[in-house]
C-alpha positions in Angstrom: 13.7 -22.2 12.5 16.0 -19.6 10.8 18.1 -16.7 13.3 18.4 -13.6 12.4 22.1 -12.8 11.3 21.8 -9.1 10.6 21.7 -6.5 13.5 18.2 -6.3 14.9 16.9 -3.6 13.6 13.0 -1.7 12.5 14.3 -1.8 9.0 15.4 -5.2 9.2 11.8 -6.7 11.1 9.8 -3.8 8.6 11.5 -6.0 5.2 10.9 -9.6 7.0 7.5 -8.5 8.2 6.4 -7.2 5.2 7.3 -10.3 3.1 5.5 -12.6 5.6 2.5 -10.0 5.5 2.9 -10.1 1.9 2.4 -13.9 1.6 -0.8 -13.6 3.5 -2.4 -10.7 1.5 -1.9 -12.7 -1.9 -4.5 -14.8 -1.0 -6.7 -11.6 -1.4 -4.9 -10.4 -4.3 -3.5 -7.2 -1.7 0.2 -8.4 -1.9 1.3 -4.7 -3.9 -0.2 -3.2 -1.0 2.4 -0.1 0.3 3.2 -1.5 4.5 4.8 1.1 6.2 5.3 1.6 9.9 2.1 3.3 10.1 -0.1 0.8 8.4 -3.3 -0.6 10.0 -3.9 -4.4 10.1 -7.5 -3.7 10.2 -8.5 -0.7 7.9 -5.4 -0.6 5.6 -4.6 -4.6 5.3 -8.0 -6.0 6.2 -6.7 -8.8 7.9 -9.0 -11.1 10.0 -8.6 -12.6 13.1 -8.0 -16.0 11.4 -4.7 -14.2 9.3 -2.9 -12.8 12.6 -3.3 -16.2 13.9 -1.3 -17.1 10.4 1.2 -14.3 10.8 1.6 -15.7 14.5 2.4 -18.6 12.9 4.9 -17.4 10.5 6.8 -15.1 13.2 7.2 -18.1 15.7 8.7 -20.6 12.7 11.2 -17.4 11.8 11.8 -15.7 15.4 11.4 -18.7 17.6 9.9 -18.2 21.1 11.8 -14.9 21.1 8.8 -13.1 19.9 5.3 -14.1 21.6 2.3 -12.6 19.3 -0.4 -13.8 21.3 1.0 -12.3 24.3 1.5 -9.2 22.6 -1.9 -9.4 21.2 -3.5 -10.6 24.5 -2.6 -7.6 26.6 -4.8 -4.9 24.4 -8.1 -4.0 23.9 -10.2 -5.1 21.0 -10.2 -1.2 19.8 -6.7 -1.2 20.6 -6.0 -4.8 18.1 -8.4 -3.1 15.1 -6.3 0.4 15.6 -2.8 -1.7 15.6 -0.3 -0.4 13.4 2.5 -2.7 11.5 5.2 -0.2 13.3 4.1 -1.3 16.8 4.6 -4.6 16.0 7.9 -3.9 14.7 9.2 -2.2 17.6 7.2 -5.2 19.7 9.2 -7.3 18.0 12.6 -5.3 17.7 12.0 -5.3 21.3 11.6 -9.2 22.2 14.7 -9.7 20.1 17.1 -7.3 22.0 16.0 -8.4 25.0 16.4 -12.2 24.1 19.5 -14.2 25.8 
């Protein structure tokens, strides 16, 4: 599991989240895809159910238990998950790391 050593930051989680995001799309041959803070999962990066279960995956090996996805994921809607925006994530994220011990 690798720590974070730079100041937690939405730049800092935007860059690592956009590599691991990256890794996933190349599969579908999206991985020059622009992610911003205000880009879908569902209509801009057509991920599936089965890929966010991935990118749970990848966040828990680099954030640890500092960052619960399916938590985060658990407590919205299904219109709510397909409207989800890589910026709430982020700031999810940014979020769970401040507030870690």
């Amino acid at each position: 599991m690798s720590i974070e050593t730079t100041a937690v930051d939405e730049v800092t989680v935007l860059a690592r989240l956009s590599e691991m995001l990256r890794e996933l799309l190349e599969e579908y041959g999206l991985d020059d895809t622009e992610i911003t803070m205000d880009t879908t999962f569902h209509d801009d990066l057509e991920l599936e159910s089965v890929d966010l279960v991935a990118l749970s995956g990848q966040l828990r090996e680099h954030y640890g238990d500092r960052v619960n996805f399916a938590a985060f994921i658990a407590e919205r809607d299904l219109d709510e998950i397909i409207a989800l925006t890589i910026g709430e994530l982020v700031r999810y994220i940014v979020g769970s790391l401040r507030a870690a011990p």
